[in-house]
C-alpha positions, -999 to +999 in steps of 0.1 A: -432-124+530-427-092+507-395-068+520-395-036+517-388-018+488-395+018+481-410+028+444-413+058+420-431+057+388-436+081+361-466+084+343-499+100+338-519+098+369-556+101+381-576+126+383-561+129+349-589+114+322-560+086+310-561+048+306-519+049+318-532+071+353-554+045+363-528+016+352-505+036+373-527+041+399-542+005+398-506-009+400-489+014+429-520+000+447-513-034+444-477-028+454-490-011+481-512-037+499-486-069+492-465-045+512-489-043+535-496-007+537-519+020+523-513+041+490-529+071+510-509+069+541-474+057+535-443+071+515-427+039+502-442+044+467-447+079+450-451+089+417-437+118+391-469+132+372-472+139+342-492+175+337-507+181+297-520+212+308-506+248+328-534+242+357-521+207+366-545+185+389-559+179+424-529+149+428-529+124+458-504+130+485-483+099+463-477+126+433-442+144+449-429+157+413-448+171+387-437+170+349-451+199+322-446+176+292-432+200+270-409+217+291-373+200+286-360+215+314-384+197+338-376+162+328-343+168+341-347+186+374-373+154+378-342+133+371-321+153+398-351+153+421-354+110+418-317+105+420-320+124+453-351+105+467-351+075+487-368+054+459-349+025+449-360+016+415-383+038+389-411+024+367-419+048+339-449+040+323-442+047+284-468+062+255-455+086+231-480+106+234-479+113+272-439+131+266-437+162+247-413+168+221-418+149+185-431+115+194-422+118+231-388+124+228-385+148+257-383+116+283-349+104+267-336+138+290-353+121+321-338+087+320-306+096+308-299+117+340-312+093+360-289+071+386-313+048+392-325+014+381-355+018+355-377-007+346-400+005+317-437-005+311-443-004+272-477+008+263-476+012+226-449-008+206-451+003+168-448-026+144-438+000+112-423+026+138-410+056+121-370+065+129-380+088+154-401+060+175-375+031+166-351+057+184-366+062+213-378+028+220-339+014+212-326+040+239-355+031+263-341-005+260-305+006+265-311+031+298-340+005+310-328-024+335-356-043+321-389-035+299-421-046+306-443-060+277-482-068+277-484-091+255-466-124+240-460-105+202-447-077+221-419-095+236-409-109+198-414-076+184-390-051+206-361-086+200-367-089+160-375-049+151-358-030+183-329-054+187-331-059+224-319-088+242-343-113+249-333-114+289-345-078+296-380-085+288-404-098+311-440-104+299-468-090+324-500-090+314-526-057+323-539-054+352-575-059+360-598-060+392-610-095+411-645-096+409-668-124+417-681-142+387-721-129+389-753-129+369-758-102+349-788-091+365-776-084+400-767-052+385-791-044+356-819-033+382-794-007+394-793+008+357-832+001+350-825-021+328-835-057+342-854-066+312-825-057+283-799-076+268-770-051+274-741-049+249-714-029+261-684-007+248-663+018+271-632+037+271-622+074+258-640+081+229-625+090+193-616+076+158-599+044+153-627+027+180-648+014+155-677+019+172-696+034+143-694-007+127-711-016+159-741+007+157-741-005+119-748-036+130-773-030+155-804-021+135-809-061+120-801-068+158-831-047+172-856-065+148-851-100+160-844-089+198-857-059+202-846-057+242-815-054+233-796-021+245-760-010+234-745+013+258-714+034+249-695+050+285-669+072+280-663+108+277-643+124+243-604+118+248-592+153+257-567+151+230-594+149+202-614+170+219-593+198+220-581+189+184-617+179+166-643+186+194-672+164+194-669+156+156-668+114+163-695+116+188-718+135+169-714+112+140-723+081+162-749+098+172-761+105+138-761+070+127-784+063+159-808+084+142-807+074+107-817+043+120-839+054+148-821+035+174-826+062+198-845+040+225-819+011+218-786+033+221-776+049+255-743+070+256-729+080+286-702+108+281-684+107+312-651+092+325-658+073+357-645+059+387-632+019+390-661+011+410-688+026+389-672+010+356-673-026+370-709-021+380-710-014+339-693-042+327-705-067+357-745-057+342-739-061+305-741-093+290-716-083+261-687-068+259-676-052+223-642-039+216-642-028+176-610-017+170-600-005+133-564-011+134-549-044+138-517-030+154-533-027+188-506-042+210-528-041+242-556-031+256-566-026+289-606-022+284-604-058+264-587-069+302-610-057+323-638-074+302-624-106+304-615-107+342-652-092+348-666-128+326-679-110+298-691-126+268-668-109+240-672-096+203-635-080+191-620-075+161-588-091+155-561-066+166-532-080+182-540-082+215-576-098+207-559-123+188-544-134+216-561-133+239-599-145+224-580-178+218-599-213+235-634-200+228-631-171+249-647-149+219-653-141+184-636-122+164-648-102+134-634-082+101-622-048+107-645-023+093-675-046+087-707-040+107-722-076+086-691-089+103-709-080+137-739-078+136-733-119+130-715-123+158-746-103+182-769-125+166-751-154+178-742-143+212-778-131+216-791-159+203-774-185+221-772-185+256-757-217+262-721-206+241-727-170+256-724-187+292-698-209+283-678-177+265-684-157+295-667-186+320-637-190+295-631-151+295-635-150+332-612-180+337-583-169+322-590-133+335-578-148+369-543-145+358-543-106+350-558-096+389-541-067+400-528-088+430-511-113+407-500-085+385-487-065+414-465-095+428-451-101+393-440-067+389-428-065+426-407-095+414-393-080+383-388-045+410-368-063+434-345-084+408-337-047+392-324-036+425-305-066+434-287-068+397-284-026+397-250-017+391-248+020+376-214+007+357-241-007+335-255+026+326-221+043+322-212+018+298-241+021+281-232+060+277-199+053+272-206+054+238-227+084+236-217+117+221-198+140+248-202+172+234-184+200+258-188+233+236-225+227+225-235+265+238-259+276+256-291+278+239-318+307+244-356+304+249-372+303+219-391+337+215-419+346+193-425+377+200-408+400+171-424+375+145-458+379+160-454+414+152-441+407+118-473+394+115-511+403+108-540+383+094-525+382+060-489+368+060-460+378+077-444+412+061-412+415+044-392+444+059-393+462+093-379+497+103-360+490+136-384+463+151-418+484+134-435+468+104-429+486+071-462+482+051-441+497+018-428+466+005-457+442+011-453+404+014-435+372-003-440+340-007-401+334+005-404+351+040-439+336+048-427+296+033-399+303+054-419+312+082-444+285+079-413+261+085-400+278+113-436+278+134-439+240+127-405+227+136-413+250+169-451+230+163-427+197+166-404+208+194-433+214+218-466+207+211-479+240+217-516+243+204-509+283+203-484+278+173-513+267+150-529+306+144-493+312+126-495+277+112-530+288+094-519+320+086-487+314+065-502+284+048-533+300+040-509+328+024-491+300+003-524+289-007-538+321-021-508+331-035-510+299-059-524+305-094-542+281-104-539+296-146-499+287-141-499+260-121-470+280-096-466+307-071-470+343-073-442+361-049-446+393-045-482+409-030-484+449-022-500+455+015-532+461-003-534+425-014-523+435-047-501+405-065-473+421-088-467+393-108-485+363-120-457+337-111-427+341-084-389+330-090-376+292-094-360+304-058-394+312-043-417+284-057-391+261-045-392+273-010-430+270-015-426+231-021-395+224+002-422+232+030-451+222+015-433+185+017-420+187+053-457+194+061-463+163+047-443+144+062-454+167+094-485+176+095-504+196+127-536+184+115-556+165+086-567+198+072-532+211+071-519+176+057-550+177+029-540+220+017-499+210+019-504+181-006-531+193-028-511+222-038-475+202-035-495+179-062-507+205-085-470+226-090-444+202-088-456+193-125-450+228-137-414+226-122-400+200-142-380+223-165-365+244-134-328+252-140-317+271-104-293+248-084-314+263-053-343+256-066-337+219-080-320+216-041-352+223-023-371+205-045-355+175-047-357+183-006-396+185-005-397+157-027-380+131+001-402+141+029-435+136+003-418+106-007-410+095+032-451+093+033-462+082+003-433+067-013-455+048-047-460+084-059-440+077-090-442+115-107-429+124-076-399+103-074-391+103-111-390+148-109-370+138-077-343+118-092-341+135-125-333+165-102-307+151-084-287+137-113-290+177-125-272+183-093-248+159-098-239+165-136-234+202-124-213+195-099-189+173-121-188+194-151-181+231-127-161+216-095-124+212-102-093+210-075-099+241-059-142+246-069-160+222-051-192+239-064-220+236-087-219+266-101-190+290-112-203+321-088-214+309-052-243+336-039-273+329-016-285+304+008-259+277-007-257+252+020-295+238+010-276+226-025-252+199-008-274+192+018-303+178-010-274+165-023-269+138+007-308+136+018-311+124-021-279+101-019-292+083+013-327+081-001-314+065-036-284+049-016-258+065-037-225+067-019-213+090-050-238+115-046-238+117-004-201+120-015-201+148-035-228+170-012-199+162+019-173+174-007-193+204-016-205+212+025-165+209+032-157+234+010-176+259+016-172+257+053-138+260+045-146+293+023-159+312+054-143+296+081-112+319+095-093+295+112-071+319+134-099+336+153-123+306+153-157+323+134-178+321+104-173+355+080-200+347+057-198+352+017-212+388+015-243+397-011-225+430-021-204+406-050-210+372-036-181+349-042-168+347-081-146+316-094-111+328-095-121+363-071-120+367-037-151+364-018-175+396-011-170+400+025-202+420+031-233+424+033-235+393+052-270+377+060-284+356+085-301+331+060-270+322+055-266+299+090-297+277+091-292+260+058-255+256+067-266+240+103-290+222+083-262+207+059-235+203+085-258+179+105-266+161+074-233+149+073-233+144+109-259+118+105-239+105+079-201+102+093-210+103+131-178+127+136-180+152+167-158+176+144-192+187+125-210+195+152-181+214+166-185+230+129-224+239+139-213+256+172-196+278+156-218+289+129-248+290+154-227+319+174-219+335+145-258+349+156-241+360+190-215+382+184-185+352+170-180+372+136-164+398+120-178+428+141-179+412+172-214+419+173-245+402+185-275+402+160-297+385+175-322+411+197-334+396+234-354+420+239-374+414+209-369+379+196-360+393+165-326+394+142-311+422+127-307+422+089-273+416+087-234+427+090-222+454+069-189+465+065-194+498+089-226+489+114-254+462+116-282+469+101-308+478+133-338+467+107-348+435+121-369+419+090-389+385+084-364+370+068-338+374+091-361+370+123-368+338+109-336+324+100-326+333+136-354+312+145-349+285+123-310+281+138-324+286+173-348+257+164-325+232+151-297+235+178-327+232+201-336+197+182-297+187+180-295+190+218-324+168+220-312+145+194-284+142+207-292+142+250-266+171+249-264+187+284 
């Protein structure tokens, strides 16, 4: 006898085209009907949906919260709105795709809020996670009362690369339907196709399914059976459909042609219901699952197959491995159609071992029914409820970072750098808040600008970023000269370039954000442009003298090297650079210098901060030492300790060894490269005091400086140009604008970073 017990889980959900919304759907049913009600028609499960698009869907009455997945503020009014429900434990169903923020980090602001027990569903578990997905999975671990795994390498994999303790795993397989084991042909005269040998594949379309290496195989196939059909059922996953359109499809249909397989192939591009897809699989005779990628964890069309007795053909990802063990299938090389077109021949050509395949499959597909499934999880529910104690949680945030004064962030607006903006790059100066054509276009402002749109590209996920994206990069592009091997700066409104090669300053900037693209990238295309150019100039930079420009360098060099880190020209210029930086820090700083050069002038926090990204990344405690030395000091230079703000060196004498510090003009580019530095030693010394040291130089922006006045424009979006020693200067500019946005950015990202309220 099952009690009662009352459910909420968060995930995609159907009529949304997702594997995870029919899980989720599949396994609140099950819960459902061992509690001896009806999904439809009773309250004791429900479910927080989450919505990938501004139109949302046509929900069952179960969805009672709905999620926009990349608005932050929504994951926490759905934690408010669960701790106030009557459900009793929550089930989040976790991919990191389905979460906005970079690699689904908006969810940590869900469960962190949340007063509930959570039991966590792992859909994808990264073998060679990056440190964004190795955090999110470790604090998943920590919030979650116990996480659910798919598969047996799973369980070892979250204990030896996530460190969690083996006794908050539980190992449930996926989910599939109880079907009868049936001849094939009760359902082929259905599909008119009685007299065919059906292979099979279904499931979202797009790249990584292999399926190309299946129709490879198939023309050798067709000439010693020619009844055999292949049928491919599934529509193009939104995601690359919206990103690459019908780019895969089209080039599986292409092969179909080459090898005029059009009467052997059948695609159906549609997603459809559970009954319709096990009349599929229940009338093929086998089931193909190609995947290119052995770090497949699970797979829940691979599940389905097997519980439906299908005779199976898989290549060895992880899940396959283990589960096409005892002659339940073969298993062939990634990426070879020879490979496969073996293995039909042999399933085809053997009935007796395509039987016995078949029974194996359908015999150990009796433990992953969604009845058994849905009791083991109901278990697993019931035991987090019992063992609940929210002292657990608050000891697990015990240790977190309280952070009181973190301010109040704005909304990120884009509006004032939109109208910086038009179809060639974003322009230099503005009168007031209206474009000033005079002075034409740089390199700095649209590098700097590029970086700005795709951290916002990173924060949210918003598809509308990518016009600015193209716009700025295609700028960099043209302004490279392909006679010098570096950037031209300055361009007149009529397209004219004034020079044939920019500053060390502005090719720098050129390659500090070509690299983060590298390591960031929207799309291919994007990733293909940032590196072909970030290949071709950082050659011609070797002889650069500029402390700024060996600091941004040696900055764009990391995140290159973070992707591909064999690229030895690339880490040799990166090195040499940062021993530069080092040799000129111990041959200018003294007892009262901490600097690397005897005059301290523009955008000088990027220096120490290169400083200790290149000392962690060579793991030199001396260097990270001297960029915190350096970062210290010059906080200190601008920090007025009485009245609690940041009076920034001004550019109207800049600061001189020995000679007081220029306080005017004072500029906003200034403040992101110091927020930028300050939280690099953050990272590094885990000491509040720093990012008490960012809160101030963020409001510095809102009125926390020597005038007392706010530069930063609501109305607008945009930044005035600075504070002068009589009034601020009303022209808001690109490079102000953008700075504003880059500080806006990063606090927004050290919030999230750091689950600040």
């Amino acid at each position: 006898m099952y009690k009662d017990i009352n459910i909420s889980f968060i995930s995609s959900y159907l009529p949304r085209q997702c594997g995870i919304a029919t899980f989720t759907n599949d396994l609140a049913n099950s819960i459902t009907k061992l509690l001896g009600k009806d999904l439809s028609e009773d309250d004791s499960v429900q479910v927080t949906a989450l919505n990938n698009n501004t139109e949302g869907y046509k929900y069952s009455p179960e969805v009672t919260f709905e999620i926009k997945d990349q608005q932050l503020n929504d994951y926490k009014e759905a934690a408010y709105f669960l701790n106030l429900s009557s459900s009793e434990v929550v089930n989040l169903q976790h991919e990191f795709g389905l979460y906005g923020g970079e690699s689904g980090s908006n969810i940590l602001s869900l469960i962190q809020h949340l007063k509930k027990p959570l039991i966590t569903t792992l859909h994808t578990i990264p073998g060679n996670p990056t440190e964004d997905q190795r955090k999110i999975i470790k604090e998943i671990g920590a919030i979650s009362t116990y996480v659910v795994v798919q598969s047996l390498r799973s369980t070892k994999m979250l204990q030896k690369i996530y460190n969690l303790p083996q006794h908050k795993i539980h190992h449930i397989s996926h989910g599939a339907p109880d079907v009868p084991f049936l001849d094939t042909s009760y359902y082929k005269d259905k599909f008119q196709l009685s007299d065919k040998k059906v292979i099979f594949t279904f499931g979202l379309l797009g790249p990584g399914k292999g399926i190309e290496y299946a129709l490879e195989a198939l023309p050798e196939v067709v000439r010693k059976y020619p009844d055999t059909t292949f049928v491919i059922l599934g529509a193009t996953h939104p995601n690359v459909l919206k990103e690459q359109g019908e780019e895969y499809r089209i080039k599986l249909e292409n092969i179909v042609y080459k090898n005029s397989l059009q009467d052997n192939v059948l695609f159906i591009n549609r997603f459809v219901d559970a009954k319709q897809l096990l009349e599929f699989l229940l009338m093929s005779d086998i089931y193909i699952s190609s995947y290119e990628h052995k770090e497949q964890i699970v797979s829940g069309t691979l599940t389905y197959a097997m519980a439906c007795g299908k005779a199976i053909i898989s290549t060895p990802y992880w899940y396959a491995e283990e589960q096409l063990s005892d002659d339940t299938g073969i298993l062939v090389n990634f990426r070879d159609s020879k490979s496969i077109c073996k293995a039909m021949m042999e399933m085809l050509g053997n009935e007796t071992k395509r039987n016995r395949m078949r029974k194996n499959a359908y015999d150990k597909g009796r433990e992953m029914v969604w009845s058994r499934i849905g009791s083991k999880y109901y278990d697993v529910f019931l035991k987090a409820r019992e063992e609940f104690k929210f002292a657990k949680i608050a000891s697990i945030l015990k240790g977190r970072t309280k952070l009181t004064t973190f301010p109040s962030l704005p909304e990120i607006n884009l509006l004032h750098l939109r109208n910086l903006t038009d179809s060639t790059g974003i322009l230099q100066h503005a009168t007031y808040t209206i474009q000033n054509r005079n002075d034409g276009y740089c390199l700095d402002d649209n590098a700097r600008a590029l970086f700005a749109v795709i951290l916002n590209k990173l924060l949210f996920n918003d598809n509308s970023i990518l016009p600015l994206i193209n716009t700025y990069l295609s700028f960099i592009l043209h302004s490279f000269n392909n006679e010098t091997g570096l950037f031209r700066n300055f361009l007149s409104y009529d397209r004219r370039w004034l020079e044939e090669a920019g500053s060390e300053e502005s090719n720098s900037q050129a390659v500090f954000v070509l690299g983060y693209i590298i390591k960031n990238p929207p799309d291919d295309s994007t990733l293909q442009i940032a590196k072909s150019l970030f290949d071709k100039t950082i050659v011609q930079m070797q002889n650069f003298k500029s402390p700024r420009a060996l600091a941004l360098i040696i900055m764009g060099c990391i995140f290159y090297l973070k992707v591909f880190s064999g690229a030895r020209t690339v880490r040799k210029i990166c090195r040499t650079f940062t021993e530069k930086l080092s040799e000129l820090y111990s041959r200018v700083s003294d007892v009262n210098w901490n600097w690397y050069e005897e005059i301290v002038t523009y955008n000088n926090a990027r220096i120490p901060q290169a400083q200790i990204m290149a000392g962690k990344f060579f793991k030199s405690k001396t260097i990270i030492a001297e960029g915190i030395e350096a970062i210290s000091w010059l906080y200190d230079m601008i920090y007025n300790k009485d009245k609690n703000y940041i009076s920034l060196i001004g550019n109207n004498g800049w600061l001189v060894k020995g000679k007081l510090k220029a306080k005017y003009d004072q500029q906003p580019v200034e403040i992101p490269a110091l927020i930028d530095a300050c939280y690099q030693v953050y990272k590094e010394k885990q000491n509040k005091e720093w990012i008490d040291k960012i809160n101030v130089l963020f409001s510095w922006f809102l009125g926390n400086n020597d005038r007392r006045e706010m530069l930063y424009d609501y109305h607008t979006g945009g930044c005035y140009d600075g504070l002068s020693s009589s009034v601020i200067n009303q022209n808001q500019g690109a490079e102000s604008t953008v700075s504003w946005l880059l500080a806006l950015e990063r606090m927004h990202r050290i919030r999230r970073d750091l689950r600040i309220e």
